[in-house]
Backbone as ProteinMPNN parsed JSONL, in Angstrom:
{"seq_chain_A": "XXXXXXXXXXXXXXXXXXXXXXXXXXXXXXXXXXXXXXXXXXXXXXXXXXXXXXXXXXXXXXX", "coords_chain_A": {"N_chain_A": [[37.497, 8.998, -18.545], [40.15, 8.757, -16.715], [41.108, 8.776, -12.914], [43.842, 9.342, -12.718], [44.665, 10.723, -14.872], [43.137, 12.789, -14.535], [44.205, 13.846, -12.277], [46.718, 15.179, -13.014], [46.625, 17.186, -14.878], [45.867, 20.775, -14.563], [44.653, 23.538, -12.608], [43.007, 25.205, -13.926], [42.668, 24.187, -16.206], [41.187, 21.776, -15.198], [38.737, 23.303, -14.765], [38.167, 24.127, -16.773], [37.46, 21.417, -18.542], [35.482, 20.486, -16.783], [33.573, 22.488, -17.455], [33.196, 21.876, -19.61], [32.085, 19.211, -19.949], [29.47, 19.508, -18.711], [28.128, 20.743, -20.16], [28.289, 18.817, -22.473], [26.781, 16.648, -20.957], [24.282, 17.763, -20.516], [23.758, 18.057, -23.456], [23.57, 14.931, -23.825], [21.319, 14.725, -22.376], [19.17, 15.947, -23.809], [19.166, 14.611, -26.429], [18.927, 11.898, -24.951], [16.297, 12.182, -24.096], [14.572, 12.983, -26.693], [14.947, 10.594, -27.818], [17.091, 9.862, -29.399], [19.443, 9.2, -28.509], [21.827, 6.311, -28.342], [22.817, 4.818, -26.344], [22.323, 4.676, -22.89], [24.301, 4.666, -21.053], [26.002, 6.497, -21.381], [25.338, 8.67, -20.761], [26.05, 8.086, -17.876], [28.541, 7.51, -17.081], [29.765, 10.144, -18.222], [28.551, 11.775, -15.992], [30.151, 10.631, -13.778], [32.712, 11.373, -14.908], [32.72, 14.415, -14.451], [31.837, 14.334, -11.7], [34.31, 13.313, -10.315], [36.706, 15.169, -11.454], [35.286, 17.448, -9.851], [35.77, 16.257, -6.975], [38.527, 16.445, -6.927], [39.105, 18.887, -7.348], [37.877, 19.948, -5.099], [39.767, 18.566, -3.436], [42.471, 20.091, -3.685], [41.625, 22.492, -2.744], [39.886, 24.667, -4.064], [37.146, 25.757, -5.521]], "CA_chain_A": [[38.703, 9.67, -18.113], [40.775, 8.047, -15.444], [41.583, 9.671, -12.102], [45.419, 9.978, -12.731], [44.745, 11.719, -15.441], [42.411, 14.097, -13.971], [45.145, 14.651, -11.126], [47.779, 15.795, -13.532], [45.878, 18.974, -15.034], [45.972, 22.175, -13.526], [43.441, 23.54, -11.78], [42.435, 25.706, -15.053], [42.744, 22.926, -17.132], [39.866, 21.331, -14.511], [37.438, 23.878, -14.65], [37.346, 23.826, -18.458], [37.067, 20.16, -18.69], [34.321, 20.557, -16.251], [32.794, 23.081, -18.402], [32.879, 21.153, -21.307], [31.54, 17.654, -19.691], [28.291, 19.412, -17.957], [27.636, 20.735, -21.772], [28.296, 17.444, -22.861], [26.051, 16.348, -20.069], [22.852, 18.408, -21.378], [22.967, 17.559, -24.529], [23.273, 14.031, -24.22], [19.874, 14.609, -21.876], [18.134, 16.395, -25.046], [19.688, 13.809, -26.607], [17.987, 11.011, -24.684], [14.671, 12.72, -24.17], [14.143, 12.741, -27.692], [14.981, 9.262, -28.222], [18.223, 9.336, -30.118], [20.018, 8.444, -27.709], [22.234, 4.768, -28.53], [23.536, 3.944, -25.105], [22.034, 5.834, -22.073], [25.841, 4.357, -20.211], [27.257, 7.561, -21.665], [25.039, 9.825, -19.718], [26.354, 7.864, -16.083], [30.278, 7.926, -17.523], [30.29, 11.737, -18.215], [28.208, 12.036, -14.457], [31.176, 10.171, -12.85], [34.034, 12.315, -14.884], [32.571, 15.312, -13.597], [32.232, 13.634, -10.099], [36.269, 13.01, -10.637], [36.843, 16.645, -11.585], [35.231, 18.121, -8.596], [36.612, 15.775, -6.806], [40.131, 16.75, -6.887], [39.074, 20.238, -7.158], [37.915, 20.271, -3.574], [41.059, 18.141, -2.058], [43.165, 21.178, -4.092], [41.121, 23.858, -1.946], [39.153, 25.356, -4.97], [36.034, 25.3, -5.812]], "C_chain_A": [[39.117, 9.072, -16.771], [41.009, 9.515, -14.399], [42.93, 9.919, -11.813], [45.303, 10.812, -13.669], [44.125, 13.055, -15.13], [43.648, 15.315, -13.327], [45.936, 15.859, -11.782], [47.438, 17.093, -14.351], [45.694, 19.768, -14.055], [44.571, 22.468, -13.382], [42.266, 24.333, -13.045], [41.928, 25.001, -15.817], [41.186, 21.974, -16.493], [38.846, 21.905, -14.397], [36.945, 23.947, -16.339], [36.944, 22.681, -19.032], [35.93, 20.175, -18.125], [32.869, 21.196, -16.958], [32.407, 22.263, -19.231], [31.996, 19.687, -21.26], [30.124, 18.45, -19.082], [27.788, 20.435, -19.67], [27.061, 19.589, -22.511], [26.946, 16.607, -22.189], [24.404, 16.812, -20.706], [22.632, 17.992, -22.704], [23.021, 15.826, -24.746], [21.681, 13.905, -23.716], [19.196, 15.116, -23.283], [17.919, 15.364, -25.772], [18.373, 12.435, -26.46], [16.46, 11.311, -24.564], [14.046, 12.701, -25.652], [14.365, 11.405, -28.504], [16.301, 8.982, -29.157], [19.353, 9.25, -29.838], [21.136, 6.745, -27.286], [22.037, 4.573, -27.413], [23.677, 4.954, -23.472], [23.321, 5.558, -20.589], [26.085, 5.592, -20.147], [27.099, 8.454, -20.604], [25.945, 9.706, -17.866], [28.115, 7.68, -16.504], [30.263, 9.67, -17.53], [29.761, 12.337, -16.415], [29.608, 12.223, -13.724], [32.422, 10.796, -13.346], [33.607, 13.813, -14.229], [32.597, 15.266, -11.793], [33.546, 13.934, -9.756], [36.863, 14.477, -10.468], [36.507, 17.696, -10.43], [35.807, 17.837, -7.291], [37.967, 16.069, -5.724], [40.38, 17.823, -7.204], [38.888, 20.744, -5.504], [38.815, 20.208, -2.537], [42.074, 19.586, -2.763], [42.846, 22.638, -3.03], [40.511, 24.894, -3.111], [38.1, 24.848, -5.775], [35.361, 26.132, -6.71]], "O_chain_A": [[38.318, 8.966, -15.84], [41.072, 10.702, -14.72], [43.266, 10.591, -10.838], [45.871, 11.879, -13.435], [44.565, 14.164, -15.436], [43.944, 16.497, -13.507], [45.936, 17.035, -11.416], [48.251, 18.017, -14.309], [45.408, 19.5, -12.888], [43.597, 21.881, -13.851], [41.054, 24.12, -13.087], [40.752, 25.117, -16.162], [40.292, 21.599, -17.252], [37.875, 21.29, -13.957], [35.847, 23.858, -16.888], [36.145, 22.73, -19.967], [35.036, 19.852, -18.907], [31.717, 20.766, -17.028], [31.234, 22.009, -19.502], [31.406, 19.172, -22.21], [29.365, 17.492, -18.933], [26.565, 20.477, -19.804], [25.942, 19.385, -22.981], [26.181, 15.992, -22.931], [23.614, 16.053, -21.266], [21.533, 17.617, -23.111], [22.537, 15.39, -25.791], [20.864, 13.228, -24.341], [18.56, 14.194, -23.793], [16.763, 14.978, -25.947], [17.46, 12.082, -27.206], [15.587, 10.559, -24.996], [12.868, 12.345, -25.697], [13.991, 11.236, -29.665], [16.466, 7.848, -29.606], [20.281, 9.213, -30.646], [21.142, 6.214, -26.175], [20.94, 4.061, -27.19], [24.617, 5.627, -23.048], [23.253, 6.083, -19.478], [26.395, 6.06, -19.052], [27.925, 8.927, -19.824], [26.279, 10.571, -17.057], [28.777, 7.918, -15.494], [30.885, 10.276, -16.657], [30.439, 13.122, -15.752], [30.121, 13.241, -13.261], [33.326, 10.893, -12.515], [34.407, 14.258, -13.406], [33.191, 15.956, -10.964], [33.825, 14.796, -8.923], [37.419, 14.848, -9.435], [37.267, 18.611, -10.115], [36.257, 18.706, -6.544], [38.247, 15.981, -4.528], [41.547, 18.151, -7.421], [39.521, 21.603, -4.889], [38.979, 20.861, -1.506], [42.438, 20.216, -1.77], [43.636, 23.521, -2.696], [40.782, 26.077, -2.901], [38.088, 23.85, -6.496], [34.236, 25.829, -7.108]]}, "name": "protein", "num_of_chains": 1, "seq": "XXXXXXXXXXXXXXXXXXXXXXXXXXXXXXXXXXXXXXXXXXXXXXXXXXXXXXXXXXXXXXX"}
């Protein structure tokens, strides 16, 4: 997910994406811990959209 697109969602819109990527986040760890896992990239891409997401939740003033 790019950071223009991040920008342009509302602040609602950013906490449910957030939600949904630190979900995402856990189970790719189960995921890799049990070995079935393809491409352990994905895990440090979904890191850095959540990164993104908080982000530009903090310069907003909500956290």
């Amino acid at each position: 997910m790019k950071i223009k697109e991040i920008v342009e969602l509302s602040t609602d819109e950013l906490h449910r994406k957030n939600t949904e990527l630190m979900e995402e986040l856990f189970n790719l760890h189960i995921r890799h811990t049990s070995g079935q896992l393809e491409s352990p990239a994905m895990m440090g891409n979904v890191k850095k959209d959540i990164a993104r997401i908080k982000t530009v939740l903090r310069q907003r003033g909500v956290q």
